[in-house]
Each structure stands twice: as structure tokens, then as C-alpha cells.
C-alpha positions in Angstrom: 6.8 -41.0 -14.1 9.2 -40.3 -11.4 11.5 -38.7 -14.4 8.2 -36.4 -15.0 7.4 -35.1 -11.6 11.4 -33.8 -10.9 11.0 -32.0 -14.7 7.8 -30.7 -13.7 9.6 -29.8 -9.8 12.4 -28.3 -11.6 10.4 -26.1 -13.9 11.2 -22.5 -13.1 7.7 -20.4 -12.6 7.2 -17.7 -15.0 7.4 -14.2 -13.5 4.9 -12.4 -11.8 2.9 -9.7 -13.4 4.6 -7.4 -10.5 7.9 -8.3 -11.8 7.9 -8.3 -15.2 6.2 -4.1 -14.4 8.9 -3.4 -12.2 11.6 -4.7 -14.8 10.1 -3.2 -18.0 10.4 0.1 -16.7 13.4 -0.7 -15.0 15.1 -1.5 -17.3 15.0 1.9 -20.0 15.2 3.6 -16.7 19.0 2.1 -16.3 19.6 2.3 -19.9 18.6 6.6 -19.8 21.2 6.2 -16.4 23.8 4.7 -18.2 23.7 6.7 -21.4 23.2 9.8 -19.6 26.1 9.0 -17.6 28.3 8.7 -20.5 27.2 11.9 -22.2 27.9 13.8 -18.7 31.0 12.2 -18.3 31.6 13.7 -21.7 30.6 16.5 -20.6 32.4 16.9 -18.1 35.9 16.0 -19.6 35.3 18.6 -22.4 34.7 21.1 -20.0 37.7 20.0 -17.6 39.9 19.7 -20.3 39.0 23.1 -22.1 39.6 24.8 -18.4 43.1 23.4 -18.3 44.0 23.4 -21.7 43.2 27.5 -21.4 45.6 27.6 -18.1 48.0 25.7 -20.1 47.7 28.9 -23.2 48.4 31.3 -20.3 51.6 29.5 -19.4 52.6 29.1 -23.6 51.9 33.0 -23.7 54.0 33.8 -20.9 56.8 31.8 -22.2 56.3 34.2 -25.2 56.0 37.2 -23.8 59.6 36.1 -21.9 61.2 35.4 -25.8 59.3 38.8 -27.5 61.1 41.1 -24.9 64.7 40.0 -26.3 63.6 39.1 -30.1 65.2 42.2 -31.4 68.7 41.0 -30.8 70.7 38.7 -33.2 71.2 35.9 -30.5 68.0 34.6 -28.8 67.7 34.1 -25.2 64.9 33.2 -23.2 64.5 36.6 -20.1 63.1 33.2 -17.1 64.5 34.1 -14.1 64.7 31.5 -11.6 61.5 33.0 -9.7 59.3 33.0 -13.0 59.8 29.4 -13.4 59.4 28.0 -10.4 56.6 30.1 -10.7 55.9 28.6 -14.0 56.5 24.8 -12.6 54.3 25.1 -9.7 51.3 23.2 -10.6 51.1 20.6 -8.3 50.3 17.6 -7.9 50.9 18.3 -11.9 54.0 18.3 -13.0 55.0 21.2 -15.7 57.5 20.1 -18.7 58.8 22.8 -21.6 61.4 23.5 -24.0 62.0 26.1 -27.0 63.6 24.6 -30.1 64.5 26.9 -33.0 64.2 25.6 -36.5 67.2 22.9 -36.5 65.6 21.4 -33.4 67.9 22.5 -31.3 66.7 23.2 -27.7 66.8 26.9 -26.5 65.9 26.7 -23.1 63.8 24.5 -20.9 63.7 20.4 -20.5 66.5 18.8 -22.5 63.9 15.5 -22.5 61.2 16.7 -23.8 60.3 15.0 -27.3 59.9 16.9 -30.2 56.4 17.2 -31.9 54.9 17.7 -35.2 55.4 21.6 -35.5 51.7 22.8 -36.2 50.6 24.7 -39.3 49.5 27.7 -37.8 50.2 30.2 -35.2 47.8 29.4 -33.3 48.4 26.8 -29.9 47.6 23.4 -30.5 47.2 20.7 -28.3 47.7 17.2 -28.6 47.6 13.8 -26.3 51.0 12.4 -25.1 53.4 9.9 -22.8 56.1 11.5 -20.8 58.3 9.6 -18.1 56.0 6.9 -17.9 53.0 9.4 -17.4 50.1 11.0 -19.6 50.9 14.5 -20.3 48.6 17.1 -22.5 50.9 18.7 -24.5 50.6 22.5 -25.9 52.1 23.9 -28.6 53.0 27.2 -30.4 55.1 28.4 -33.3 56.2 31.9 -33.1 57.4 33.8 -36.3 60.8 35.8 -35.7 62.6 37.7 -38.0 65.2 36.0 -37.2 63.9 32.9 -37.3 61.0 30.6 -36.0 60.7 29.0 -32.7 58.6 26.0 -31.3 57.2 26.2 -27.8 56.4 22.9 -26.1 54.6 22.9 -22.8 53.3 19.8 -21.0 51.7 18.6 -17.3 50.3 15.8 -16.3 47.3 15.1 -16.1 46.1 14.7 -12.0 44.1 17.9 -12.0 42.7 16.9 -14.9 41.1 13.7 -13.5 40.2 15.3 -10.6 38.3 18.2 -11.9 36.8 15.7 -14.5 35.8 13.8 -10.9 34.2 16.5 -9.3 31.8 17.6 -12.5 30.8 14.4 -13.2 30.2 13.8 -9.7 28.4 17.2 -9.2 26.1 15.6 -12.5 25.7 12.5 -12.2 24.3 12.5 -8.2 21.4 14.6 -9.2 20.7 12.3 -12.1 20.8 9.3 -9.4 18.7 11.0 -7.1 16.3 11.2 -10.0 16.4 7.6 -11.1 16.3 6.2 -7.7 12.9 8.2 -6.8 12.0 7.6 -10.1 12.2 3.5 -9.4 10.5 4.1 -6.1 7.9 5.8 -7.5 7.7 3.0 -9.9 7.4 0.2 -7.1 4.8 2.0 -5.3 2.8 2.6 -8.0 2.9 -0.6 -9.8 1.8 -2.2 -6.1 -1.0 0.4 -5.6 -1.3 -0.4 -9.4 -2.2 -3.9 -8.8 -4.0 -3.8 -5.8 -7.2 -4.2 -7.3 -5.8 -7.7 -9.0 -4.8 -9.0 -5.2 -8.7 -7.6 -4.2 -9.9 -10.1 -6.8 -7.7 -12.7 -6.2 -8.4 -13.2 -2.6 -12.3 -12.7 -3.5 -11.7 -15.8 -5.3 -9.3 -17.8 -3.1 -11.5 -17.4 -0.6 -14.2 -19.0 -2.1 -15.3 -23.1 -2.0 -15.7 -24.7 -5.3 -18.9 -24.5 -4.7 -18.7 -21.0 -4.5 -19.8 -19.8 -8.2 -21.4 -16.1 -8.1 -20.3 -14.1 -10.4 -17.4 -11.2 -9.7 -18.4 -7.7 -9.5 -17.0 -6.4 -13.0 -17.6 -2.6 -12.2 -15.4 -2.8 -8.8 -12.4 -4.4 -11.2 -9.8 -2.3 -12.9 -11.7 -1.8 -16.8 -7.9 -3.7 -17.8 -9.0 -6.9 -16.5 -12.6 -6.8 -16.5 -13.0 -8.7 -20.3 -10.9 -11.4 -18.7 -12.8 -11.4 -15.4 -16.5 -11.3 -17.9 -15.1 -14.6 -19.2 -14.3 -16.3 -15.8 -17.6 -15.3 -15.3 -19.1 -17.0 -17.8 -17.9 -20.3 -16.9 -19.4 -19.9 -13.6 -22.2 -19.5 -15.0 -21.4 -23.0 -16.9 -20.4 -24.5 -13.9 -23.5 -23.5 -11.9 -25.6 -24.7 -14.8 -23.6 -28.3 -15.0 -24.4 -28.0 -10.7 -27.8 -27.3 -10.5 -28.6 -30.3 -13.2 -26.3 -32.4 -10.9 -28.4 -31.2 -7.7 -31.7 -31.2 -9.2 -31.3 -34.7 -10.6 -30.1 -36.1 -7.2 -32.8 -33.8 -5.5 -35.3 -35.4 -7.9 -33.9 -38.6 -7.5 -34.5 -38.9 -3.7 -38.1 -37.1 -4.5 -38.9 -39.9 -7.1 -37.6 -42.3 -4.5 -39.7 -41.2 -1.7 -43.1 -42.0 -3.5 -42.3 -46.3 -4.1 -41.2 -46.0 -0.5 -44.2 -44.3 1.1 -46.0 -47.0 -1.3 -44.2 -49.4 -0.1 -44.1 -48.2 3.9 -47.9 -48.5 3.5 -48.1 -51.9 1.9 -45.5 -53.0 4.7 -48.1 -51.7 7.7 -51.3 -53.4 5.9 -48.7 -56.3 6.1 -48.6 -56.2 9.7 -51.9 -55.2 10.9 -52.9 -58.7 8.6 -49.8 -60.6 11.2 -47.9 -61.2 8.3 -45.0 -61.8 10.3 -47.0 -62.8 13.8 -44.2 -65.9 13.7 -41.3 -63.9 13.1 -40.4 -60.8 14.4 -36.8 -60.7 14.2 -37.8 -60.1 10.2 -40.1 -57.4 11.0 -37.6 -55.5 12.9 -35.2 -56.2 9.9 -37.4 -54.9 7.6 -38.5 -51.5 9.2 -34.4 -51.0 10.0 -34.4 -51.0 6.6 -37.2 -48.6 5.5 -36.1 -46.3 8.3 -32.5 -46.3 7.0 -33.1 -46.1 3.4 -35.5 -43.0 4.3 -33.2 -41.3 6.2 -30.3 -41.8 3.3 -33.3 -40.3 1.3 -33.9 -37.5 3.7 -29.9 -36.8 4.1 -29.2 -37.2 0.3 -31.9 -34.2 -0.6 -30.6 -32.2 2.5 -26.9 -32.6 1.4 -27.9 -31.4 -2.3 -29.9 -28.5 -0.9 -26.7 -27.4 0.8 -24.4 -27.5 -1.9 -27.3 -25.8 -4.8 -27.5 -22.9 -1.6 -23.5 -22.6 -2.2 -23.7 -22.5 -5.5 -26.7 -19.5 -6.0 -24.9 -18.1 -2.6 -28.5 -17.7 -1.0 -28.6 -13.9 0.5 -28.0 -14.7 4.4 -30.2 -13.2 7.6 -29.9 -12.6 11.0 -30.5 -16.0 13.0 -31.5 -16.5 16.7 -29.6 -19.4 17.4 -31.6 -20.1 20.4 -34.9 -20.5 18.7 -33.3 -22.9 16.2 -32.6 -25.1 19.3 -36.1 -24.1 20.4 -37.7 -25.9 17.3 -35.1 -28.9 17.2 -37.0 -30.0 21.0 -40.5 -30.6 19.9 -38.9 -32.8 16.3 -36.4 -35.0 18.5 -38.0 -35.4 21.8 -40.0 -38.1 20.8 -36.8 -40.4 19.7 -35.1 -39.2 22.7 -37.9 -40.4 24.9 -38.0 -43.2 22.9 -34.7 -44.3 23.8 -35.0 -43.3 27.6 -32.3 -40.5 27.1 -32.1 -37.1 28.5 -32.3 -34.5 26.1 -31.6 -31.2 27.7 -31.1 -27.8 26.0 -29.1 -25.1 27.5 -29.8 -22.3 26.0 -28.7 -18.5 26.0 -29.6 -15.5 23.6 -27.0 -16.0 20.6 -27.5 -13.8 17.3 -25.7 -14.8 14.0 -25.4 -14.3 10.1 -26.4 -17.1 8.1 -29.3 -19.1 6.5 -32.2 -20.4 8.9 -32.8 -23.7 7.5 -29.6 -24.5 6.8 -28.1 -23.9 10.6 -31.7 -25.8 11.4 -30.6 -28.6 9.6 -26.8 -28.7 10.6 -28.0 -28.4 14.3 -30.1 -32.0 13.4 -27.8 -34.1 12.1 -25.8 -33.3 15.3 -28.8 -33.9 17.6 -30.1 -37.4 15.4 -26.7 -38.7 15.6 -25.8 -37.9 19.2 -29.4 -39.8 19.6 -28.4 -42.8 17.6 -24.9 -43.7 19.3 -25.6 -42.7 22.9 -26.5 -45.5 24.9 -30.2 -46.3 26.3 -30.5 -43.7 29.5 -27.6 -41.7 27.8 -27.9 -37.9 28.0 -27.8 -35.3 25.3 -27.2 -31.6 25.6 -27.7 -28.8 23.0 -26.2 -25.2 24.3 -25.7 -22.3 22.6 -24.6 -18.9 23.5 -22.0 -16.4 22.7 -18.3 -16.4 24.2 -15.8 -13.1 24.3 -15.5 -13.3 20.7 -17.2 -15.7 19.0 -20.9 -17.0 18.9 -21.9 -21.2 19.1 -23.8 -23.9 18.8 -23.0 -27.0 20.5 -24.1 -30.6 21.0 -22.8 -32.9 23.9 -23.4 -36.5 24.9 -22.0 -39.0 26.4 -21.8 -42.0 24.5 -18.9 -44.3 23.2 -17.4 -41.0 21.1 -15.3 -41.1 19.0 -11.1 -42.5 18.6 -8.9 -40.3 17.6 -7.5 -42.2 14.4 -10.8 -41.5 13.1 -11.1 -37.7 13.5 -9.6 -37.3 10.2 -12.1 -39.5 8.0 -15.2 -38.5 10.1 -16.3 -35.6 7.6 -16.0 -38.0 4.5 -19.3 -38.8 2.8 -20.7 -42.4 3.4 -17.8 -43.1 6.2 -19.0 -44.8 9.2 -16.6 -45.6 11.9 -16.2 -49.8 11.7 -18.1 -51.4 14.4 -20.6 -48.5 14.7 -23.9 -50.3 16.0 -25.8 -47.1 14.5 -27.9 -47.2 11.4 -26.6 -44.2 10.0 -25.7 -43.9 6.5 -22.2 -41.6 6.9 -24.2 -38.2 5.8 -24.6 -36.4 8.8 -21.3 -34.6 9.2 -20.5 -34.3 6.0 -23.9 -31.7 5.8 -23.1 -30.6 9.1 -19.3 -29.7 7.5 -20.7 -28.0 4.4 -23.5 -25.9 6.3 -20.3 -24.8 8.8 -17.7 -24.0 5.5 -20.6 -22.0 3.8 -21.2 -19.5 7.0 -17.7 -19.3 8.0 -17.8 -21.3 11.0 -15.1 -23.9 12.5 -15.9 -27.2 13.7 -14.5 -28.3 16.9 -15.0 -32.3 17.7 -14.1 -33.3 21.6 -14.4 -35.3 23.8 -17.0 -34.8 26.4 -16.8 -34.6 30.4 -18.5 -37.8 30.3 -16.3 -39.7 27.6 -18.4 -38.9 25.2 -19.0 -36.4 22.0 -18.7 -32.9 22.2 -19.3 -31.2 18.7 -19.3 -27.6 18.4 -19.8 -25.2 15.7 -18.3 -21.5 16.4 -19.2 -18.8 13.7 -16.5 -16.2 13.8 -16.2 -12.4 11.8 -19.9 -13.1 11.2 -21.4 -11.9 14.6 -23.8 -9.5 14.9 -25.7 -8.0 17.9 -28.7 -10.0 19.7 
């Protein structure tokens, strides 16, 4: 098992739909960057090289034009002053290599070094690739037809200017091309995220709803891409809130059945005791009506608990609610078990407007109020405020009875959980509705302690305000 959980930890997570956008476009984008590069450098060699390779004719022709002015006498000699070629050799950072061999080979004038090449077939200058003193020269060459003989002219640099020009032009290309790609990516990012805005609209619709939560999703807000797939989430809401309202109605039914054998048998119980069926023992007849009343309220709280979660699931449209006529009604149902218990109940009340559904904040309001009753003390006193704050709006109930320990903050919310040693009748379903109401209308439950050591529970409904 263990083995299991680190292969499933060390799976790596498929990428997002963001990513795999961004990389399928840009990735032809680098490929069209990458070739185009190559075909401008290219470019931009030819056109170096065809620049220089034309300077390099000039300086082949003017070697020529030196040997025509003397090629009517017998003995060939090459008219170069010292000036001319300096002239000639001034190239730098290139350096500027020649020599003119006649038809044995044998060197005329110029470099004694310089290596003797295939003479070309034609008279016109060819140009070939070579290595000279450990450096890459371009190499020119010409035959020139005499009628005394034939001579070979051989004229090589180096290639610095070369690289440099080549630099330059594919520089002066290829930043433009950058420019474009970049943007181009840029433009790619910030579309694909406006792109997929409308996905992150839908997926915090949905993350932001309970699992209770089943209405459908607007398909004619949603992008027409997505809105097959969203059409069959859809449909299994629509599954699920079918499989949830059979679940609610049969517990709602359930309690409803239930109710009928026990009004029966509350009735029967009465006829019992007007008849003193239990004249000689009245510890069992106050067993027996703890009973009733308990199983009645767990009737009560069960149908209340399923009401609240069918109202989640059919998201019933909400109103304005006067909170302080909700705490209105809840005097006149518990005063007579407060009165009954010798406890103060007291209401402070100011005007406090909300968003929400009536009977539902009615019924959150009393659980709050029967289960302060039930755990504060005989002469205990209970307070029910509501009002609205800077920001938010609430609804409050404060007592001061034995409260509640802190280890059990945590479990309070959990269906059937009572706190051990709880002398109240309760059935652990009073919170729990009193946390589902709050969830479904956006509110947050605060539980504190009270100024008098006891319970201070307080419901504040936030971003759902609304003007009294």
C-alpha cells in the first residue's frame, strides 16, 4: 500500500490545457526562427561573399592591367611600383597574398609561398576555398592569354572582413525576425489566457459550489468549444439531483410516516395518564415523555435537516430577509420553554437586512435558541441580537451556560455528535442544520465563549448584504 501511495505521489501531472497552447504554437514558431535563421544566414554569406569576391576581381584586374602595359615585349615584367602594392596589400585586418606564374610554374612576381592552384579552364576569374599560413583565405584566380605565353594570376585574403560583414547582415536580419517572434509569442500568451478565461469563469462557478450544489451551468455564457462537454456535466447533475431528491424525499417521508404512530401513540400515552396509569411511579412517566419528546424532536430535526439539503440541491431563488423580524417570530415559539425553565430570554434587536431564504434562516436561528434553552442552567439567561456591523450583517445567540471545551470545537458540526456528559436530550442535529443553512447563504460561523462563561454562537453573512 505504502509502495502505491509514493507511485501515485511520484506521478508527474499531465500538462495544463494553458501549457500544452502555449507549446504547440511555440514550438513551429521556433522551428520558422531557426530555419529562417539559417536561410538568412545564407543569405547573408552569399551576399558578403559576392561583395568581396567582386573587390577581390578589382584587385585581379589591376594586377592585369600592370602585366598588359608591358606584354608587348619578349621578357615579361610586372610595371608594381612599391606604392601600387602597398596600395594593393592594404586591406586590413585582411591580409592580401599574390603571385604570377607563367606556364612552367615559375613565379613572376609576387609571394614566393603562395601554392599553386588548378589553372581554370576559362578566362574568366574563378574563385575557390583555401588554407594559407594557418588561416582561411578565398582565393581568386585568372589566366590571361599572351602571345607570348600564358600567365596565372593568384590573389588571396583572409577572410576577417568577410566574417564580419556576414555578422553585420545577418545581424541587421535576423533582429527584425526576433522582434517578430518574440511579439509574436507574447501575443500568443496573452491570447491563449484571455483565450481561456472563460474555462477559469466556469471552473470557479464550480469550485465554488457545495456538493450539494447541483444547478445546472449556464451553457450560452460558455465558450460554444466546451459547451457539449459542459451539456454532459450537466446531465449528471441532473442524475445526481434526481438520486438526492429520492434520498431527501424518502427520509422526509420517513419522518412524515413516523410522526403519525407517534401522535398515535402520544395520545394513547395521555389517555394513559389521565386513567393514573402510572399514579405509583412517576420516575417512569417522566422516562417515557423524555422519550416521546426526544424521538419527536429527532423527527422534527431529521425533516428540517433534509429540507435544507433538497433547498441546496434545487438552489431555492433567495429574498430579502429582515433579520429582525425572524427574531421577532422566534419570541412568541420559545418563550414558553424559556419560562418553563425560569430563564431569561431576551432579544436585542436592531434593523438588519440580508439575502437569503426566510425559513431557512428561521430555522437556523431555532436550533440556536432550543439548544441554548436545553444546556443553560435553570435561571440561566439567553440573548438573541442581531444587527449589522461596518461590514458585515449578523445573527447571534448568547447564553451563559456550561459552553463548550475547546477539544470539542472541531466535532461540534458533526451529525449525531453530542459532547460526552451532555445532560441535554438533544439528538446532535442542531448545528449540523444550523452549519448547512450558514454554508448555503454564504455566511461564517463563529462559536465563543460568552462574557458569562457561556456560548456565544454567531452567524455573520458577508458579500451578501443588502440595504435595510
Amino acid at each position: 500500500m505504502r509502495q502505491k501511495t509514493e507511485a501515485a505521489q511520484g506521478k508527474t501531472k499531465p500538462p495544463g490545457l494553458r501549457r500544452r497552447l502555449i507549446i504547440a504554437l511555440a514550438v513551429p514558431l521556433t522551428l520558422i526562427l531557426g530555419i529562417s535563421s539559417l536561410l538568412d544566414y545564407r543569405l547573408a554569406r552569399e551576399t558578403s561573399d559576392s561583395a568581396h569576391d567582386q573587390a577581390l576581381t578589382d584587385t585581379v584586374f589591376d594586377l592585369e592591367s600592370h602585366i598588359r602595359s608591358q606584354s608587348d615585349s619578349a621578357a615579361l615584367e610586372l610595371d608594381l611600383t612599391k606604392e601600387s602594392e602597398a596600395m594593393l596589400r592594404s586591406n586590413a585586418p585582411d591580409q592580401v597574398y599574390f603571385s604570377i606564374r607563367d606556364n612552367s610554374g615559375r613565379i613572376l612576381a609576387g609571394d614566393e609561398d603562395v601554392p599553386e592552384f588548378p589553372t581554370p579552364k576559362n578566362n574568366e576569374v574563378s574563385f575557390i576555398d583555401g588554407i594559407h599560413r594557418g588561416e582561411a583565405v578565398r582565393v581568386a584566380l585568372h589566366k590571361i592569354v599572351l602571345p607570348a605565353s600564358e600567365l596565372l594570376i593568384t590573389v588571396m585574403e583572409t577572410t576577417e572582413k568577410r566574417k564580419e560583414s556576414r555578422g553585420r547582415i545577418l545581424t541587421a536580419m535576423l533582429l527584425p525576425n526576433l522582434a517578430v517572434i518574440v511579439a509574436t509569442l507574447l501575443a500568443v500568451l496573452f491570447g491563449v489566457r484571455r483565450g481561456l478565461l472563460p474555462l477559469e469563469e466556469v471552473e470557479k462557478e464550480i469550485a465554488s459550489r457545495s456538493p450539494n450544489d447541483l444547478r445546472e451551468i449556464d451553457l450560452d455564457a460558455s465558450p460554444r468549444e466546451i459547451q457539449p462537454m459542459l451539456r454532459r456535466l450537466n446531465d449528471l447533475f441532473s442524475l445526481l439531483r434526481e438520486a438526492s431528491e429520492v434520498q431527501n424525499r424518502f427520509i422526509a417521508d420517513a419522518a412524515h410516516q413516523l410522526r403519525t404512530p407517534l401522535a398515535g401513540l402520544q395520545t394513547q400515552f395521555d389517555l394513559a395518564v389521565s386513567e393514573g396509569a402510572f399514579l405509583n411511579n412517576e420516575g417512569r412517566l417522566r422516562n417515557i415523555e423524555d422519550g416521546m419528546l426526544r424521538i419527536g424532536r429527532l423527527l422534527g430535526q431529521l425533516l428540517s435537516y433534509a429540507r435544507a439539503e433538497a433547498t441546496a440541491s434545487l438552489a431555492e431563488e433567495p429574498t430579502s430577509v429582515s433579520l429582525e423580524r425572524i427574531a421577532e417570530k422566534s419570541a412568541s415559539t420559545f418563550l414558553d420553554a424559556a419560562l418553563e425553565k425560569g430563564i431569561d430570554l431576551g432579544f436585542d434587536i436592531s434593523p438588519a437586512t440580508t439575502v437569503g431564504i426566510p425559513w431557512l434562516l428561521q430555522e437556523a436561528l431555532a436550533n440556536l435558541i432550543d439548544n441554548a434553552i436545553r444546556y443553560t442552567p435553570r435561571g440561566g439567561i439567553i440573548t438573541v441580537r442581531c444587527g449589522e456591523t461596518a461590514e458585515k450583517v449578523f445573527l447571534e445567540v448568547e447564553d451563559n451556560g456550561p459552553g463548550i471545551a475547546e477539544e470539542h470545537l472541531d466535532q461540534i458540526f458533526e451529525r449525531f455528535y453530542r459532547i460526552p456528559g451532555s445532560p441535554s436530550n438533544g439528538c446532535g442535529l442542531g448545528l449540523p442544520i444550523v452549519k448547512e443553512i450558514a454554508r448555503l447563504h454564504g455566511a461564517d460561523i463563529h462559536v465563543m465563549r460568552s462574557a458569562a462563561n457561556g456560548l456565544r454562537v454567531r452567524l455573520e453573512f458577508s458579500g451578501l448584504r443588502t440595504q435595510a
